[in-house]
C-alpha positions as CSV (number, residue, x, y, z in Angstrom):
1,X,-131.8,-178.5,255.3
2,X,-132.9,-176.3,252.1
3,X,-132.5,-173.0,252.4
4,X,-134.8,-170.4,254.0
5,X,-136.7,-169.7,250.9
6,X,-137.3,-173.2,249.4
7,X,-139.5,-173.6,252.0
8,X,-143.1,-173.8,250.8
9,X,-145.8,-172.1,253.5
10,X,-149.2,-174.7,253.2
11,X,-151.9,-172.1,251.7
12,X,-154.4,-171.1,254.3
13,X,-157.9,-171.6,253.5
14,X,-160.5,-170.0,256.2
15,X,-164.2,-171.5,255.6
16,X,-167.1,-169.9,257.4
17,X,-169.9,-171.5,257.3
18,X,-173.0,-170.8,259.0
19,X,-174.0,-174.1,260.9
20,X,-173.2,-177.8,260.6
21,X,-176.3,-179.2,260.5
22,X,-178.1,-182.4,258.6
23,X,-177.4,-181.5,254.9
24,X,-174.9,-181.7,252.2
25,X,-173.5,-178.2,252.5
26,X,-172.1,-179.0,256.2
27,X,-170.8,-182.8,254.5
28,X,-168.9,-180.5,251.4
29,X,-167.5,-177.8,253.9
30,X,-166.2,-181.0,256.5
31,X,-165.1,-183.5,253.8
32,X,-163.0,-180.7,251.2
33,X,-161.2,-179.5,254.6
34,X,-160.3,-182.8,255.3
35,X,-159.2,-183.6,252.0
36,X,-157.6,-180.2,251.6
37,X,-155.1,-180.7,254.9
38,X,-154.5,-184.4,253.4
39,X,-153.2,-182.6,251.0
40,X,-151.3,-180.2,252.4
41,X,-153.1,-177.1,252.7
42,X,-153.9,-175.5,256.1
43,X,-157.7,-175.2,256.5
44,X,-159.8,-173.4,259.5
45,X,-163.3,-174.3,259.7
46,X,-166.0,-171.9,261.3
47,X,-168.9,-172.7,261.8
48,X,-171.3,-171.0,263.8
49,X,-174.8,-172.2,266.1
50,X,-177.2,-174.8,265.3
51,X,-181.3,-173.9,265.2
52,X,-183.5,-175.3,267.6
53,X,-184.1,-179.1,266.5
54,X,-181.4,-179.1,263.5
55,X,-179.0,-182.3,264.1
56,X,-175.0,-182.3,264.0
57,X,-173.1,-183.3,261.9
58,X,-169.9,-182.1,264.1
59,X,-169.3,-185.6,264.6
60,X,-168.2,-185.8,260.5
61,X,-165.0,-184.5,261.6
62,X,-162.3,-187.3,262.3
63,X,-160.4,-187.4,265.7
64,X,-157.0,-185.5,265.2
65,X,-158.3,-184.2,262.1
66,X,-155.4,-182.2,260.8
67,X,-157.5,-179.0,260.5
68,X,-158.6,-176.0,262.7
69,X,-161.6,-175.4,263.4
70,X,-163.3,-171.8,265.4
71,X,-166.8,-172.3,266.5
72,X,-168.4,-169.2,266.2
73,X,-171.6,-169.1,268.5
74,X,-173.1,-165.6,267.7
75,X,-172.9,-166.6,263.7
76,X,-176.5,-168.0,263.0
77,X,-179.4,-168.3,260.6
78,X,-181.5,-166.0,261.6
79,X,-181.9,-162.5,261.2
80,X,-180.0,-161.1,264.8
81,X,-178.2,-157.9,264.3
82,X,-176.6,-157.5,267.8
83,X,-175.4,-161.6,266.7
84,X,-174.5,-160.4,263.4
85,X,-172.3,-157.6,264.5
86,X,-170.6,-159.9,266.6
87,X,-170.0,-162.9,264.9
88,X,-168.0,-159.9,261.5
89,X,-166.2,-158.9,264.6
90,X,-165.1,-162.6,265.8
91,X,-164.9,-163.7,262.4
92,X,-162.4,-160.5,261.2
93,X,-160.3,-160.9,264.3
94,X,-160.0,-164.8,263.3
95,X,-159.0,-163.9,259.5
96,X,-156.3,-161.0,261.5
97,X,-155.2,-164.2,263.2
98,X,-155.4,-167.0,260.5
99,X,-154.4,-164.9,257.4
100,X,-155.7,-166.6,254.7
101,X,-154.9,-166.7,250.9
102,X,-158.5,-167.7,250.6
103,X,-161.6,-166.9,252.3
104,X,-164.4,-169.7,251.3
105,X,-168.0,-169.2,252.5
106,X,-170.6,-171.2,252.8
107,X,-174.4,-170.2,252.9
108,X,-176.1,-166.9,252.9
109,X,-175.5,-165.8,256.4
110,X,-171.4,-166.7,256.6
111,X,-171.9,-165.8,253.1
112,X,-172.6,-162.3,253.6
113,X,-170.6,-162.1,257.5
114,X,-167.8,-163.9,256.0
115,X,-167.8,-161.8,252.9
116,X,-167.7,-158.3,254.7
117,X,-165.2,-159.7,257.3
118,X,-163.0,-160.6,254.6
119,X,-163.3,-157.2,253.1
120,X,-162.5,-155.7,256.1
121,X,-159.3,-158.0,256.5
122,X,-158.2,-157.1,253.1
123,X,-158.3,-153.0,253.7
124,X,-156.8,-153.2,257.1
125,X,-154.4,-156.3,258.0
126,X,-154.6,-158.2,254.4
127,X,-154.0,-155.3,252.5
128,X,-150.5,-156.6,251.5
129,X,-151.6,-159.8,250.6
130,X,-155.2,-159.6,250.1
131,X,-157.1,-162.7,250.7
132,X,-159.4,-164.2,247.7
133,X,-163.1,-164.6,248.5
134,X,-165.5,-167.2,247.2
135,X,-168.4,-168.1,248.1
136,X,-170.7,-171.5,247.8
């Protein structure tokens, strides 16, 4: 057994993105987390809430995929504050939990939820190792 630190730690990537519906930003955030944790990173995958009518493309994600995942139903596309302000809290208390290295968001709603939840991570919990942000 090699000693305590040879040990690597897989670097935890949290990816919020606003819904998984028919398109190719829900096919990039699924595919790269299943390539990622193939590779040996450790991934979570948050998506929030469907619109009325939009198809799912939740079933992109393979059986025993080797990635979390954190459904997030008050993160949305539409304009909700009361939503809003509760998805940046479920969100930050996932990233308290998760403690990522990176924070990667997808779309202009878990762009800008995921963004200030990620700030708020880094001044409070993070603030040692401050996650990076990115956003697509």
């Amino acid at each position: 057994m090699p000693p305590a630190d040879d040990i690597t730690v897989p670097i935890r990537i949290a990816r919020i993105i606003t819904r998984l519906n028919v398109g190719g930003p829900a096919i990039q955030a699924i595919d790269l987390s299943v390539h990622l944790a193939r590779r040996g990173y450790h991934p979570l995958l948050v998506p929030g809430r469907l619109g009325p009518g939009e198809g799912d493309m939740r079933y992109r994600i393979p059986a025993g995929s080797r990635f979390e995942t954190a459904f997030v139903p008050a993160l949305r596309r539409h304009l909700a504050p009361p939503a809003d302000l509760i998805a940046l809290t479920r969100i930050t208390a996932l990233l308290r939990r998760f403690r990522p290295a990176i924070v990667h968001t997808h779309m202009a709603k878990a762009g800008s939820v995921g963004r200030t939840a990620a700030l708020i991570y880094n001044a409070t919990a993070g603030r040692r190792t401050p996650s990076r942000v990115v956003h697509t």
